[in-house]
C-alpha angles and dihedrals in degrees: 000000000000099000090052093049087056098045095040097051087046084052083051092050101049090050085055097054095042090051086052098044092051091046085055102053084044107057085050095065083058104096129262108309078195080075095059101033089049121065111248089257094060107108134222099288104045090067091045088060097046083050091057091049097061094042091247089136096071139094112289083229100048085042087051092051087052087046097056085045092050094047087046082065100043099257127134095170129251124298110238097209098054092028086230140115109292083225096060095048093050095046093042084055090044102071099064081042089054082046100053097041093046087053098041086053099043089055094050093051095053089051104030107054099040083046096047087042099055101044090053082056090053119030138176083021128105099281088052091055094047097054091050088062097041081055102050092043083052107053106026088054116070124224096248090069095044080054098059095035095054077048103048085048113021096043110022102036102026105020092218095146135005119268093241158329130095135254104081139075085242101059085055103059100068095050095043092049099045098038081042092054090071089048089043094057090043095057098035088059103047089040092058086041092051091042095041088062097034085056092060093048115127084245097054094049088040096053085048094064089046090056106239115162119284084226084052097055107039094054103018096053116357104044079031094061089026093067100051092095082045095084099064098040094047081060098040081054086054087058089048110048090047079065097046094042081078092085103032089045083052097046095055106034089248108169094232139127101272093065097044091063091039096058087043100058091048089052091042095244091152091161082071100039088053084047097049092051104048092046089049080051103048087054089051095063103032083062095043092050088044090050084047085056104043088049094038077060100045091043117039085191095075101060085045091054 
C-alpha cells in the first residue's frame, strides 16, 4: 500500500507541474498586459521599463523558475487589475464555485442513481425509455443551452427565478440544474449499465431460487455492488463540472471561478488566470489521489496491480 501511495502522489505531482508549465505558456500568448496597465500616450519605453519591472524580459524559462519558487512558498504574484494577491482573488472566487458544483453534483447523484437503478430493473419498459431520452438530452446539450433556455422560460415568461446574480436559494436553482443535467445523465447511465450486469450475475439468480426478497436483492446486492465504479467517476464528474461552470458562471453572472478567469483573460490579468488554473488543479488531483485511495482500500486488487 505503501508503494502505490508513493507512485501514485508523485503521479499527482507531475500533472500539477505540467498543467502549470502549459498555463503558463498559454496566458502569455495573451497579449501585453504593459498596454493595458499604461495609458494609450505612454511611449515605447515606458513600457519597456514597466517590462522590466515585472521580469517579463527575461527569459520564459528563467520567469517559469521564478514562477515554481514563487508557487513552493505559496505565491502566485500579485493581479494587476485588483492590485491584490492573485491567491486571494481566486480563493475568494472559489467558494460560490465550490457551491454550484457541490450542488450540480449532488443533484446528479439523487437523479441520476435512482433513475439509472430502476431502469436497469426494468428494462425495455417506459422508465427505461425514459431515462434513454433524459441521457441523451443531457449529455448531447451543453449547459450553456440548458442556461438560456432555464432563462427564456423560467425568468422571462414565468418569472420563477431571477436571471442572475448570486446570494439566495433561488439564484442557485437554475445553474445547478442546468450545469447537474449533464452529471445526471452520466450517472444514470453508468449506473443502468453496472446494475444491468450485476442483475445477470450466478448469485442473483441464485438468491432468487432460494427465495430471498426482491427488495433484498435489488439494494442490498445488486445497487450495493453496482455502485462500487461510481466513486471514481463521481470524482472525475467533479473535475469536470468545475470546467463546464465557466459558461454557466458566465451566463448567470455566478461569482465563481469560471468568470474570474474569463474576465481576466479579457483584461489581460494573466497573473489570475495562472492562479485560477493551478488551484482548480491542485483540487483535481487531490480529489483524484483521495478517490485512488479510497479504491486501492476497498480493492486490493488495485495497489497489486
Amino acid at each position: 500500500m505503501i508503494r502505490y501511495l508513493t507512485r501514485r502522489v508523485a503521479q499527482s505531482l507531475m500533472t500539477v507541474l505540467l498543467v502549470t508549465l502549459v498555463i503558463f505558456l498559454i496566458v502569455r500568448l495573451i497579449g501585453d498586459p504593459t498596454h493595458l496597465m499604461l495609458p494609450p500616450e505612454a511611449t515605447e519605453a515606458d513600457r519597456a521599463l514597466l517590462r522590466h519591472q515585472m521580469g517579463l524580459d527575461r527569459p520564459v524559462a528563467v520567469q517559469y523558475g521564478s514562477y515554481l519558487l514563487h508557487l513552493l512558498q505559496g505565491q502566485l504574484g500579485m493581479s494587476y487589475r485588483f492590485s491584490r494577491p492573485a491567491l486571494d482573488v481566486v480563493l475568494g472566487a472559489l467558494g460560490p464555485t465550490l457551491l454550484l458544483t457541490s450542488s450540480a453534483l449532488g443533484l446528479g447523484i439523487l437523479v441520476g442513481v435512482p433513475l439509472g437503478a430502476i431502469a436497469a430493473v426494468r428494462r425495455g419498459g417506459a422508465v427505461d425509455q425514459c431515462a434513454k431520452l433524459f441521457a441523451v438530452l443531457g449529455q448531447a446539450a451543453p449547459p450553456f443551452l440548458f442556461s438560456l433556455l432555464f432563462i427564456r422560460l423560467f425568468s422571462i415568461q414565468l418569472s420563477w427565478f431571477p436571471t442572475n446574480g448570486y446570494g439566495t436559494f433561488w439564484h442557485l436553482v437554475m445553474p445547478a440544474v442546468a450545469l447537474g443535467w449533464y452529471s445526471a445523465a452520466g450517472i444514470m447511465r453508468l449506473t443502468r449499465s453496472s446494475m444491468s450486469e450485476v442483475l445477470d450475475t450466478e448469485y442473483i439468480k441464485f438468491a432468487r431460487i432460494k427465495g430471498v426478497p426482491e427488495r433484498t436483492i435489488i439494494f442490498r446486492h445488486a445497487l450495493r455492488n453496482a455502485l462500487l465504479p461510481m466513486i471514481t467517476f463521481t470524482a472525475l464528474q467533479f473535475g469536470i463540472l468545475m470546467g463546464g461552470a465557466v459558461s454557466v458562471e458566465f451566463i448567470f453572472s455566478w461569482p465563481g471561478i469560471g468568470r474570474l478567469i474569463l474576465d481576466s483573460i479579457s483584461n489581460l490579468d494573466y497573473t489570475v488566470v495562472q492562479a485560477a488554473v493551478t488551484v482548480g488543479a491542485l483540487i483535481f488531483t487531490l480529489l483524484n489521489l483521495a478517490v485512488d485511495v479510497l479504491y486501492a482500500y476497498v480493492d486490493p486488487r488495485i495497489r497489486y496491480a
